[in-house]
C-alpha positions as CSV (number, residue, x, y, z in Angstrom):
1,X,39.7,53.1,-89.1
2,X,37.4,52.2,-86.5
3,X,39.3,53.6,-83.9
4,X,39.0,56.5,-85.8
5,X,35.7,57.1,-86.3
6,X,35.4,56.5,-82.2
7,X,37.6,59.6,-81.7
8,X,35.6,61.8,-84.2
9,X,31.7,60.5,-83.0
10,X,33.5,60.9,-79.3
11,X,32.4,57.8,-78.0
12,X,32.2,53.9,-79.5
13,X,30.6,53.1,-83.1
14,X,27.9,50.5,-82.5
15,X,27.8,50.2,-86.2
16,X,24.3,52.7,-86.6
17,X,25.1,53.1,-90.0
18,X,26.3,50.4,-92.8
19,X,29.6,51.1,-94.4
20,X,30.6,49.1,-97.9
21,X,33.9,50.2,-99.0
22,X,36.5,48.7,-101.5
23,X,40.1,50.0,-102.1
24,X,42.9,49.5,-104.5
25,X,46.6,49.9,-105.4
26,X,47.4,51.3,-108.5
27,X,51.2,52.3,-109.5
28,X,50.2,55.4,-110.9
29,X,49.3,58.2,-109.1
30,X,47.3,58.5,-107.5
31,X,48.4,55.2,-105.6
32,X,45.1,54.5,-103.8
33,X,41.7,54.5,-104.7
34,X,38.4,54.2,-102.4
35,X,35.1,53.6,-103.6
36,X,32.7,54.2,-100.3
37,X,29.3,53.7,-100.2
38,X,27.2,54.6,-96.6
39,X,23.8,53.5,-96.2
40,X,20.7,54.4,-93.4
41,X,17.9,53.7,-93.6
42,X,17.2,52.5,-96.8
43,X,19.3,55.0,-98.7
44,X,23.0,55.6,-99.4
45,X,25.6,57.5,-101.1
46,X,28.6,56.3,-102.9
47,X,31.5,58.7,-103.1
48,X,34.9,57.8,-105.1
49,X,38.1,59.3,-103.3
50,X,42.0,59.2,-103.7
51,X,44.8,59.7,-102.5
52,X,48.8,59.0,-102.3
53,X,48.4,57.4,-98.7
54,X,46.2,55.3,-97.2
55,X,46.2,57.1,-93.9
56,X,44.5,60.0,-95.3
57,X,41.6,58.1,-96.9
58,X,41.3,56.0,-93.3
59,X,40.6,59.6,-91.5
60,X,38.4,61.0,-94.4
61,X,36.3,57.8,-94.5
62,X,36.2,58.0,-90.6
63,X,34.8,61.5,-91.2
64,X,32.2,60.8,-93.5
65,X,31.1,57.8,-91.4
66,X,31.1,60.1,-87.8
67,X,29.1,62.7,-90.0
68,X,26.0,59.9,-91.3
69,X,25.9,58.3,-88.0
70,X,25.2,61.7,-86.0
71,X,22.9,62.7,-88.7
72,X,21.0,60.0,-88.1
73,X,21.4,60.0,-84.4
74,X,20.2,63.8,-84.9
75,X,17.1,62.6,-87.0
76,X,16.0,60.2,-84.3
77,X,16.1,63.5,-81.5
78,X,14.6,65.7,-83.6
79,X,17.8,67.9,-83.7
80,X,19.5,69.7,-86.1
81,X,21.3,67.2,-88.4
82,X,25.3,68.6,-89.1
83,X,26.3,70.0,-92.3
84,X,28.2,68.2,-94.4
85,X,31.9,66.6,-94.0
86,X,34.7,68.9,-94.3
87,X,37.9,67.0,-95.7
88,X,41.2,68.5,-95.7
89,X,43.7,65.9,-96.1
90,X,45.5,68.0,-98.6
91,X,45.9,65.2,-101.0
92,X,42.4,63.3,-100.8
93,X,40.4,64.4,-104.1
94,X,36.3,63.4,-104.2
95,X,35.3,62.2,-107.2
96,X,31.0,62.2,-107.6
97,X,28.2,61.3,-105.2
98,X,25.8,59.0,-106.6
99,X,22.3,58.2,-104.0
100,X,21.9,54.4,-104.8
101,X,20.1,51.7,-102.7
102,X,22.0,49.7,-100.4
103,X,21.4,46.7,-102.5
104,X,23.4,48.1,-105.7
105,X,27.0,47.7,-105.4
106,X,29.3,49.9,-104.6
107,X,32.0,49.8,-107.6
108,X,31.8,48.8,-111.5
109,X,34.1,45.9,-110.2
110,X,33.1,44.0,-107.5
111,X,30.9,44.9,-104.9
112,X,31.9,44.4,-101.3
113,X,30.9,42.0,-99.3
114,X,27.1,43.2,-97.9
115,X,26.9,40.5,-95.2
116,X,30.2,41.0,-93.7
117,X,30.1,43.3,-90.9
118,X,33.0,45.5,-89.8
119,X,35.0,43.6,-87.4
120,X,36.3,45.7,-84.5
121,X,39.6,45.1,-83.3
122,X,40.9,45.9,-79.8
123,X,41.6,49.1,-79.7
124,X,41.6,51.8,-77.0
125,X,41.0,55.2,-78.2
126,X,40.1,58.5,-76.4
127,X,36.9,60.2,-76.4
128,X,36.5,63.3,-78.0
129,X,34.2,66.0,-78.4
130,X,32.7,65.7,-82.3
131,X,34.4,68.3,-83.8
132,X,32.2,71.7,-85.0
133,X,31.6,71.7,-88.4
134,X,33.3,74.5,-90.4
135,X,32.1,76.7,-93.5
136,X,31.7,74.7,-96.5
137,X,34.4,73.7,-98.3
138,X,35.5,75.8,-101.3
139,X,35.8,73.6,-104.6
140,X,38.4,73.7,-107.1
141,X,38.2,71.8,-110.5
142,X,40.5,68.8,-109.9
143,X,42.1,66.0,-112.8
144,X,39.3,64.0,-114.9
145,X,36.2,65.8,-113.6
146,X,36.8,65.2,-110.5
147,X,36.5,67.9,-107.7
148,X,39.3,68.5,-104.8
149,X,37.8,69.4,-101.7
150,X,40.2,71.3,-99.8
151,X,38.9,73.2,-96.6
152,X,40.7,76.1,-94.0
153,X,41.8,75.9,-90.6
154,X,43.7,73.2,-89.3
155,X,43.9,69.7,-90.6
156,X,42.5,66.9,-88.7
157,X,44.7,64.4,-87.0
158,X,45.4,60.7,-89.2
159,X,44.9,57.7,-88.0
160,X,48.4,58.4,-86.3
161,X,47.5,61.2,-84.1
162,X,49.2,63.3,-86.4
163,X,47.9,66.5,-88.6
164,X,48.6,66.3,-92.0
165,X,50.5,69.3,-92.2
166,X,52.4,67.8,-89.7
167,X,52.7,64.7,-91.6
168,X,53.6,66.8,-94.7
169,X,56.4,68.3,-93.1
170,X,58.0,65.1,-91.9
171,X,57.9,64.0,-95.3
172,X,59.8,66.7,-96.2
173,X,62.6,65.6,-93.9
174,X,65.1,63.5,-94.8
175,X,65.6,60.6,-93.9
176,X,68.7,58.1,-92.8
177,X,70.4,55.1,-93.4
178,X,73.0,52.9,-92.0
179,X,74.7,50.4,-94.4
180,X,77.7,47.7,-93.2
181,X,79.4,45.9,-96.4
182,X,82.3,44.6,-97.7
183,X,84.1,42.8,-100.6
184,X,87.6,42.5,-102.7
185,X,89.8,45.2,-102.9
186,X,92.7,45.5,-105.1
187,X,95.1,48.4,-105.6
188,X,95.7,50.4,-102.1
189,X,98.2,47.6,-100.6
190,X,100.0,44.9,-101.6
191,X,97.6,42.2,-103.8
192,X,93.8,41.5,-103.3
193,X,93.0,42.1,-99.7
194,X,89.4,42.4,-98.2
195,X,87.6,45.9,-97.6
196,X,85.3,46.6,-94.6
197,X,82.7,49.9,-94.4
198,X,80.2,51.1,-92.0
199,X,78.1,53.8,-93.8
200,X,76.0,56.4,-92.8
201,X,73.9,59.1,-94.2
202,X,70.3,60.8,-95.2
203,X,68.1,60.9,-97.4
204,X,66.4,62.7,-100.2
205,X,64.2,61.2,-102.6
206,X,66.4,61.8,-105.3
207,X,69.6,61.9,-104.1
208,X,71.6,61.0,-100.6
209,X,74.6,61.9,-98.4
210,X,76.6,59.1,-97.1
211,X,79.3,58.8,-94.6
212,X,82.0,56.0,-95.0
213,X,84.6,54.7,-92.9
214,X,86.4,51.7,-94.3
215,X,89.1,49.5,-93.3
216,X,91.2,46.9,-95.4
217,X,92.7,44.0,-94.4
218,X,96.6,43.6,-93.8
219,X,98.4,42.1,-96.8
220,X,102.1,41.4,-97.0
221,X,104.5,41.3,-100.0
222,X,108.3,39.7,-100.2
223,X,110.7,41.1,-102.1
224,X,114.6,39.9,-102.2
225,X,115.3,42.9,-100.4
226,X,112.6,42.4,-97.9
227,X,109.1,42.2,-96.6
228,X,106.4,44.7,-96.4
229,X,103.2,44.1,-94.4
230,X,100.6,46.7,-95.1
231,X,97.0,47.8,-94.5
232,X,94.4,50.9,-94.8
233,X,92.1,52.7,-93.5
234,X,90.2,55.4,-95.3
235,X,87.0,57.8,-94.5
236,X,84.8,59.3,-97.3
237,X,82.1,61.7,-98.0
238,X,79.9,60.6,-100.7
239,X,77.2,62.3,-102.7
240,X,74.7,60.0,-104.6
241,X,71.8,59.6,-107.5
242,X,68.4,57.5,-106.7
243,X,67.7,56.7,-110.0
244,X,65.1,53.9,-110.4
245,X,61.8,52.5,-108.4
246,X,61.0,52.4,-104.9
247,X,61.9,48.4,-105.0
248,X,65.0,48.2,-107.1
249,X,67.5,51.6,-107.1
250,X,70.4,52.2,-109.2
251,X,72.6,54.4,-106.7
252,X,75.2,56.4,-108.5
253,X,77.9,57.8,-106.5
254,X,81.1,59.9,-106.7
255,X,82.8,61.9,-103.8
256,X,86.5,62.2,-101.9
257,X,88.1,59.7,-100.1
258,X,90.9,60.6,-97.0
259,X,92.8,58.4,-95.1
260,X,96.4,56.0,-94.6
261,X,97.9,53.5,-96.0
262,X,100.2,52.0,-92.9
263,X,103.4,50.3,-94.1
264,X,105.7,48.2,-91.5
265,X,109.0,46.6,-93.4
266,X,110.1,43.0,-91.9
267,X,113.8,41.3,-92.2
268,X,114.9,45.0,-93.1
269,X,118.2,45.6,-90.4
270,X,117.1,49.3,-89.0
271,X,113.6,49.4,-90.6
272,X,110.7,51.2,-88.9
273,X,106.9,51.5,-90.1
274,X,105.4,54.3,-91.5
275,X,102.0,55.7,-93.0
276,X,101.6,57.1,-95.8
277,X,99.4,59.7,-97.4
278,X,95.8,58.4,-99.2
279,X,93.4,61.1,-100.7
280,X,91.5,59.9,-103.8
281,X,88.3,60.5,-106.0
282,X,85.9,57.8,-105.7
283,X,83.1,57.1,-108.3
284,X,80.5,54.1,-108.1
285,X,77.5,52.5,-109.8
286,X,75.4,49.7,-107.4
287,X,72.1,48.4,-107.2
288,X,69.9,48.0,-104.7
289,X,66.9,45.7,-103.7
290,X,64.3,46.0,-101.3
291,X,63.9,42.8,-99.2
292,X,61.6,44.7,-96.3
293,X,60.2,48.0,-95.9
294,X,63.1,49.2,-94.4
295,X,65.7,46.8,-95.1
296,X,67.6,46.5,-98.9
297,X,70.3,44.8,-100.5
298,X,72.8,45.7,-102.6
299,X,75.9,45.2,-104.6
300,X,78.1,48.3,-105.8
301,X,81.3,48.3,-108.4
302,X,83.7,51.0,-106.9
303,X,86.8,52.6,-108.7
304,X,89.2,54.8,-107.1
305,X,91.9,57.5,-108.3
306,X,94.5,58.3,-106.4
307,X,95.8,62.0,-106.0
308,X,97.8,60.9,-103.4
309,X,99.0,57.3,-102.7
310,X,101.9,56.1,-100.7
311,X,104.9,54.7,-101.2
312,X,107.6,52.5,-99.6
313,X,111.1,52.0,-99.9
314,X,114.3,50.8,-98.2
315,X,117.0,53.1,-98.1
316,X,120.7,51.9,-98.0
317,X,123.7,53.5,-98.4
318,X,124.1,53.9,-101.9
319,X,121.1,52.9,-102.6
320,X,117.3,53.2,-102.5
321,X,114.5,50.0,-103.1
322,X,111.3,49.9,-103.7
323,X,109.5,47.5,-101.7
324,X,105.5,48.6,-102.8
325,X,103.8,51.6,-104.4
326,X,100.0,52.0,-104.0
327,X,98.7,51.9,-107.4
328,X,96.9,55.6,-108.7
329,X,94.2,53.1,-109.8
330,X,92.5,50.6,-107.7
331,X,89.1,48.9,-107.9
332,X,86.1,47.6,-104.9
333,X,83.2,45.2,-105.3
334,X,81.4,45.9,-102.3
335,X,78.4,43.4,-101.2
336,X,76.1,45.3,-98.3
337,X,73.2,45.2,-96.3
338,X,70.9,48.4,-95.5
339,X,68.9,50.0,-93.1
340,X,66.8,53.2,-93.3
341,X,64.6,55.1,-91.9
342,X,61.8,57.5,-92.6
343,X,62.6,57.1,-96.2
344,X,61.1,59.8,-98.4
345,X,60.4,57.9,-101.2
């Protein structure tokens, strides 16, 4: 914040006005809630403002600060003082000004701390011209009395460097993921043998895409007739639900699944391996839970149809043996661990 009220005053804030301001998390929208009070000589406003992200009320309190320390620096010249603050986050709203003394506190709460100053850290930041102020903002009624300042032209820059219709649009993006798990697998060869998937995909923030390539493990059956020594591997495009909260989300997927099933016959005179044809339907229900920002884990029960499976058989003269048929119906419990980016949610 302090850096940016530097870039919109143009050079460093020596602290010529006295800033108390307390914020909270809510779960409802709006998510964050700043109660700001700025005080010179002797006098001071306290404005109420929200918003869904904390970077915009960092740049609109840096405005409002920039603007009552040039003021004052204009009242000491002689000068023209500047109009009023233009704010154009797009999703701050300003509830009412109140002029109160410094001494009275700044929300119904708890008041902040008066004799702790801002602390400063070490940050380089350019020095800009003070922007020209534009036209008064128009006002429109917003929720709960409260008025939503919205203003033309271009949007100032976050405490990013970015502009908030820039930001906007990257939130529009989606964003990705990259998810490695595994588990038991039963059905596609012989017995229960152990699946492996590297996922990818994007996402939405209600739905995703994903990706999947999967390999399972070699498993061998023994039959009178002979062995069989089998594995998989399978690639699948997935589309997917995001029910549930940011922290804990119920992922329910369903998509097609096409791949191999490679067979080699053992202590068979003459036999030869051969892959087989795999295309399936896959459906699953998981849960996921957020263990870092970016990072989740999460668990997912998987069943599988087959349209097409393989088969494998020894053929004799006069005579034709099963030695393993991939079942229509086979089952996954697949444990994984997942990394995304730029999620919109």
């Amino acid at each position: 914040m302090l850096a940016a009220i530097d870039r919109r005053l143009g050079r460093r804030f020596v602290d010529e006005v006295r800033v108390d301001a307390r914020v909270t998390a809510h779960a409802e929208a709006p998510r964050f809630r700043l109660a700001l009070q700025i005080s010179a000589q002797g006098r001071g406003q306290v404005r109420t403002l929200t918003s869904q992200r904390c970077a915009a009320l960092v740049d609109a309190t840096a405005l409002l600060v920039a603007t009552a320390a040039t003021r004052r620096e204009a009242k000491g010249s002689g000068a023209a003082p500047p109009a009023d603050p233009q704010i154009d986050e797009g999703e701050v709203e300003m509830g009412e000004t109140t002029a109160v003394s410094p001494a009275e506190p700044t929300t119904e709460a708890s008041p902040v701390d008066a004799a702790e100053p801002l602390r400063r850290e070490s940050v380089q930041s350019s020095r800009e011209t003070p922007p020209t102020p534009d036209p008064p903002p128009a006002a429109t009624p917003g929720l709960d009395g409260e008025v939503e300042m919205r203003v033309p032209g271009p949007a100032p820059a976050d405490d990013s460097g970015q502009s908030a219709t820039t930001s906007g649009r990257m939130r529009r993006r989606p964003g990705g993921l990259m998810r490695i798990q595994g588990g038991p697998e039963l059905g596609a060869v012989p017995g229960v043998t152990a699946a492996v998937a590297l996922v990818g995909g994007l996402l939405w923030r209600r739905a995703r895409l994903e990706f999947r390539g999967m390999f399972l493990a070699p498993r061998r059956t023994d039959r009178p007739e002979g062995s069989l020594r089998a594995f998989g591997a399978m690639g699948a495009v997935l589309g997917c639900g995001r029910p549930g909260t940011k922290r804990v989300e119920i992922p329910l997927c369903g998509g097609l699944e096409l791949g191999g099933v490679r067979g080699v016959a053992q202590d068979v005179a003459g036999a030869r391996g051969m892959t087989g044809l795999w295309l399936a339907v896959v459906a699953s229900a998981g849960v996921a839970v957020v263990v870092h920002p970016r990072v989740r884990l999460g668990v997912a029960l998987e069943g599988v149809g087959g349209i097409f499976v393989p088969g494998f058989v020894v053929v004799a003269p006069g005579s034709r043996v099963s030695l393993f048929d991939s079942s229509l119906i086979s089952g996954r419990l697949l444990v994984g661990v997942e990394l995304r980016f730029r999620d919109p949610r």
